[in-house]
C-alpha positions in Angstrom: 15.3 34.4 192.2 16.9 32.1 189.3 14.4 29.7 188.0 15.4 26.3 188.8 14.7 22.6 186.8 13.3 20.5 188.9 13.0 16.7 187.9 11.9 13.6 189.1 15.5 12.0 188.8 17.1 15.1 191.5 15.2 13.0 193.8 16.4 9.8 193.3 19.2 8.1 194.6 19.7 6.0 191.8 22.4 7.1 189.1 22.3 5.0 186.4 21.7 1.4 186.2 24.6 -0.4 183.6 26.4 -3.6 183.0 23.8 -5.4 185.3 24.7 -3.1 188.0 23.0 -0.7 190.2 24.7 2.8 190.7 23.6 4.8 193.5 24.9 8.7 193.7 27.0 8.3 196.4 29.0 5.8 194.6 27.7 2.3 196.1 27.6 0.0 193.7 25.5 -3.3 194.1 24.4 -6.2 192.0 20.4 -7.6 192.8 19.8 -11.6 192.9 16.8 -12.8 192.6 16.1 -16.1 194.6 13.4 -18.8 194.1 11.5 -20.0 196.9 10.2 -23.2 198.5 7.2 -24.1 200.7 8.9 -24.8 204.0 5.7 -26.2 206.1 5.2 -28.9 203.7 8.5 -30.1 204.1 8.9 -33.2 206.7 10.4 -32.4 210.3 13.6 -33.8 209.5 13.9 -32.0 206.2 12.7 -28.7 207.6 15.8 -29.3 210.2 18.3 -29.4 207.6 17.4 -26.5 205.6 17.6 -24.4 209.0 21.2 -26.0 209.7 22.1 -25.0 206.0 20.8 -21.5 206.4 22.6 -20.9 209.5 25.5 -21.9 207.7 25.4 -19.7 204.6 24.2 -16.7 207.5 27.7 -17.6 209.0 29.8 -17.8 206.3 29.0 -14.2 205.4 31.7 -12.0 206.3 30.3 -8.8 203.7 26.7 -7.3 204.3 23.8 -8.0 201.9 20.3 -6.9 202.2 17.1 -9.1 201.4 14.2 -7.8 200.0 10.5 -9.6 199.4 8.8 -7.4 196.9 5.1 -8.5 196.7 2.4 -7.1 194.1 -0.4 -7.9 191.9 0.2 -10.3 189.3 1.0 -9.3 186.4 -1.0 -11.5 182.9 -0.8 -9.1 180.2 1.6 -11.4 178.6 0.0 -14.5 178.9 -3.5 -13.1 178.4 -2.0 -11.9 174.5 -0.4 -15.5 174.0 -4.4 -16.6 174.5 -5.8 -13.5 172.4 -3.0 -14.9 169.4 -4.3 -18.3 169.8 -8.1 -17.8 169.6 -6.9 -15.8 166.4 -5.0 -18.2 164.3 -7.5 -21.5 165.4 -9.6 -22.8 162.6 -12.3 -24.3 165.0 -15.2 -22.0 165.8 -15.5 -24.1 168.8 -12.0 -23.9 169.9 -12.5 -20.4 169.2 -15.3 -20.0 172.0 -13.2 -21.9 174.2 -9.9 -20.3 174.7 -11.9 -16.7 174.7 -13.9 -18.2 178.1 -10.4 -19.4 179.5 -9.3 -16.0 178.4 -12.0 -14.0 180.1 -11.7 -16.4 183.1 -8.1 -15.8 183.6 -8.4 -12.1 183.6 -11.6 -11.5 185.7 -9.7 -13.9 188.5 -6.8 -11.9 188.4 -8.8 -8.9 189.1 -11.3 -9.8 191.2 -9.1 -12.1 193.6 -6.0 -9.6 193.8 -3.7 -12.2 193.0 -0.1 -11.4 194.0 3.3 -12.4 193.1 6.0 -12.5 195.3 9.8 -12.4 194.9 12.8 -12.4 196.8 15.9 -10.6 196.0 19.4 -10.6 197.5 21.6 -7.2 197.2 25.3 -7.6 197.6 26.4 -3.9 197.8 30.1 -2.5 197.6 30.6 0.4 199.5 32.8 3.9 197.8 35.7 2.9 200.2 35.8 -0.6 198.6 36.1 0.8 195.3 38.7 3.7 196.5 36.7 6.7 195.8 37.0 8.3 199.3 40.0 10.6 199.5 41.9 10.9 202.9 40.9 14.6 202.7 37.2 13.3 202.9 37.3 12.5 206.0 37.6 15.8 207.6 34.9 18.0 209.1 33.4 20.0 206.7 34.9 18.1 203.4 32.5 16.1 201.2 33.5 13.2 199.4 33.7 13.4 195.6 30.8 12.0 193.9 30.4 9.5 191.2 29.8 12.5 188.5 33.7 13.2 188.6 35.1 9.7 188.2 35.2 7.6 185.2 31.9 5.3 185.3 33.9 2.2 183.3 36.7 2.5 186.2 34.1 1.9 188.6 32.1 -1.0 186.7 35.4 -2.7 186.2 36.7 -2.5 190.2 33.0 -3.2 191.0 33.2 -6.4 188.8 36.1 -8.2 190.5 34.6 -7.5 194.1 31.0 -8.6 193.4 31.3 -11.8 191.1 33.1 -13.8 193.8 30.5 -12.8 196.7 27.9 -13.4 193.8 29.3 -16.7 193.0 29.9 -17.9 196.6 26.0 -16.9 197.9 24.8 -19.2 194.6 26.8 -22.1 196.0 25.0 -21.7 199.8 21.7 -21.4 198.4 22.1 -24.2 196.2 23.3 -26.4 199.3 19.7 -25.2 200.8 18.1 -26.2 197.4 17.0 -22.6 196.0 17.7 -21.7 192.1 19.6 -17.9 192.3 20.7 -15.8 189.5 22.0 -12.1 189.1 19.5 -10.0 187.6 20.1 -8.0 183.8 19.9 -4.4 183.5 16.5 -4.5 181.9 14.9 -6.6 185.2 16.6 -3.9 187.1 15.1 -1.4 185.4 11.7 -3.1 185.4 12.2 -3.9 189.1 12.2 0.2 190.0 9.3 1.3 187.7 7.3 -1.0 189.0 8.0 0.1 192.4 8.3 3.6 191.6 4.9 3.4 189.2 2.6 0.6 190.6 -0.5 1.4 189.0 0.8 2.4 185.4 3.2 -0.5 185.3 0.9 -3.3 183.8 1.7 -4.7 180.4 4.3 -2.0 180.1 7.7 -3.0 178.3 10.6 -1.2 179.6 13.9 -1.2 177.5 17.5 -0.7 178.7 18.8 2.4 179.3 20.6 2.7 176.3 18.4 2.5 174.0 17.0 6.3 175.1 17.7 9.3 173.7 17.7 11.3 176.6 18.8 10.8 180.0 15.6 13.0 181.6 12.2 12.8 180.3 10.5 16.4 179.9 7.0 17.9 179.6 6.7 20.7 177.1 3.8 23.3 177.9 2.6 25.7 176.0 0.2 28.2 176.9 -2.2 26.4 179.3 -2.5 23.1 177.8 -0.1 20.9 176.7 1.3 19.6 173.0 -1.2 17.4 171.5 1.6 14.2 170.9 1.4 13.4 167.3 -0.4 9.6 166.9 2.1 7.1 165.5 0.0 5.6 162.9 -2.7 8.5 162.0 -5.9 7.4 161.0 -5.6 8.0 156.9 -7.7 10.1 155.4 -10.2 9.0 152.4 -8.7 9.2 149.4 -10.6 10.4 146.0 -11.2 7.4 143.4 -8.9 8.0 140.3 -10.4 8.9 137.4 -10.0 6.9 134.5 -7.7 8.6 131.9 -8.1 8.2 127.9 -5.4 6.0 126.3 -4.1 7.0 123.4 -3.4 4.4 120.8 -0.1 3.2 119.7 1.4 4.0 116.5 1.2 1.1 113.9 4.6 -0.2 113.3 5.4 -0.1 110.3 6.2 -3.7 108.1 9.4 -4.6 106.7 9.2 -6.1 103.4 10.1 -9.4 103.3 13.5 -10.3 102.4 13.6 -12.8 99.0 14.8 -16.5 99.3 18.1 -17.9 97.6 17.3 -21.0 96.6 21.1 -22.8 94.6 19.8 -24.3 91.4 20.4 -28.3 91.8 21.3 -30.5 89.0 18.8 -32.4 87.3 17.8 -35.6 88.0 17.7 -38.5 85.1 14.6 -40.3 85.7 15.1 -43.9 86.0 12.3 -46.0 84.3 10.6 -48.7 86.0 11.7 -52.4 85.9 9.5 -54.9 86.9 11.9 -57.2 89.7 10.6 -60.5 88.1 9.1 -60.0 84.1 6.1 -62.2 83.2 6.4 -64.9 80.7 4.1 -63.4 78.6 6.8 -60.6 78.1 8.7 -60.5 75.0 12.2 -60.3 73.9 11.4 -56.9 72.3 9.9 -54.9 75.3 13.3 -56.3 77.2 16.0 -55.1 74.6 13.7 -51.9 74.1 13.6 -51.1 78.3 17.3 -51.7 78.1 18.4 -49.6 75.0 16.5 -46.9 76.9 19.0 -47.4 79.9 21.9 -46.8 76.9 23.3 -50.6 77.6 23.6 -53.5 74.9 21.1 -55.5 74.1 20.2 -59.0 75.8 20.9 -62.1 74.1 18.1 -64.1 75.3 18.5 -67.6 77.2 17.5 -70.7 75.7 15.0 -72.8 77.7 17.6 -75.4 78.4 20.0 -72.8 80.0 23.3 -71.3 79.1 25.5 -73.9 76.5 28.4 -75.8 78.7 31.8 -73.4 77.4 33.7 -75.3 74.7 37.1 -75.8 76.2 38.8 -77.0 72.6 37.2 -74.2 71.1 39.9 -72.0 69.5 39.9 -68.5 71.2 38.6 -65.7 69.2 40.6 -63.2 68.0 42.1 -60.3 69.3 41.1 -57.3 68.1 43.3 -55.0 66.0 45.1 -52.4 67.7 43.5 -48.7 66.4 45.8 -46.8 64.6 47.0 -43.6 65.7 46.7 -40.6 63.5 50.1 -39.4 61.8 50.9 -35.6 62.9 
């Protein structure tokens, strides 16, 4: 007898869920909508008369099936209980400190201990294989099967999906918000959160499921070998002590060896004549002598000194002296 591989997913009738769509294996196609609710018996008599008229007239406007589903289960806090766990981290306050960890360990004990669920309601508009013209006219016959969704082209089937189920999607929003609900299609990662949870109840808690995509593989596989199983490698191994370095001997640096330095040019200046010192108003007391000496020193003539009446009116009569004698040049 051929040994056969038997997985979780030949069981299923889901095959693949895409695009925010939900393929089944026979090749129905259908889009989820989650709903929000409303506390009807608090609502006055006259108020709960008119959502009842407004129900029965979205029920009546139908003329496609959809399929309602109330999924109920235990509330899940693993989220909120790690926003509280951050926020006792990064407060200074010791006293704040001890009081978000009670809230913390209040929250979580009354979620256990009460069985607190959480309801939602969901609204699946399906389209049927003969909608999106995958039955063939031979199918129909006794004894012919139709062909399945492995042998047609999955984006052929998104696409014809697509145009039937947006209107229908579109037209149940506008009915529900006439009633007053909130409604919205579900992505591909709610979908896929929506069936492990169902499919895994009590593992599903705190657990983060990406889109399909982002997997490797489409089946997930157990490898045995021998009688137990591979020991999964840890992520983040715990690492091992490592030896203190030992300090090593530094050699010294060779000493660099000085340049001589390089003689300055220095351009001889001219010499400077050294200018004596005159007094800027002479005592009385000096004499004519030191004057004409300090200025024969400075190679100019000699001062004729200035009577003590002042400097003699010109003579204006007085005949001109003079002129001097031209120098004679040298015969050649």
């Amino acid at each position: 007898m051929p040994d056969t591989i038997t997985t979780t997913q030949s069981f299923l009738d889901i095959y693949d869920i895409t695009n925010d769509l939900l393929l089944m294996k026979d090749g129905t196609t259908s889009l989820i909508m989650v709903v929000d609710a409303m506390n009807f018996g608090l609502l006055a008599e006259t108020e709960q008369d008119a959502i009842m008229y407004a129900y029965a007239g979205l029920l009546n406007s139908l003329n496609y099936p959809i399929q309602i589903v109330i999924n109920s289960r235990t509330k899940d806090v693993t989220t909120y209980l790690k926003l509280l766990e951050q926020q006792e981290t990064e407060t200074a306050s010791p006293v704040m400190q001890d009081r978000i960890r009670q809230y913390r360990e209040f929250v979580g004990n009354l979620i256990h201990d009460r069985n607190v669920l959480d309801k939602k309601f969901y609204v699946v508009i399906p389209a049927t294989p003969l909608e999106l013209g995958m039955l063939l006219p031979s199918s129909v016959l006794p004894g012919k099967k139709s062909p399945g969704i492995e042998t047609m082209e999955r984006s052929v089937i998104i696409e014809k999906a697509v145009n039937l189920l947006e209107p229908k999607r579109d037209h149940l929003s506008a009915q529900f918000a006439r009633i007053g609900l909130f409604s919205r299609q579900l992505t591909t990662q709610e979908i896929i959160q929506l069936f492990y949870i169902k499919y895994n109840p009590e593992a599903a808690e705190g657990q983060h499921i990406a889109e399909s995509s982002s997997y490797s593989a489409p089946l997930v596989r157990a490898r045995i070998q021998g009688e137990h199983m591979d020991t999964p490698t840890p992520i983040n191994p715990t690492p091992a002590a490592m030896p203190e370095p030992v300090a090593q001997p530094v050699s010294p640096l060779p000493p660099t060896p000085s340049m001589p330095p390089e003689p300055l040019v220095v351009s001889p200046q001219p010499p400077v004549t050294p200018i004596p010192a005159v007094a800027a108003t002479p005592d009385e007391s000096a004499t004519q002598a030191d004057l004409n000496a300090t200025v024969q020193a400075m190679g100019q003539a000699p001062i004729t000194p200035i009577p003590p009446g002042g400097m003699p009116a010109p003579d204006i009569l007085a005949t001109p002296p003079a002129a001097a004698a031209p120098a004679q040049l040298p015969e050649i």
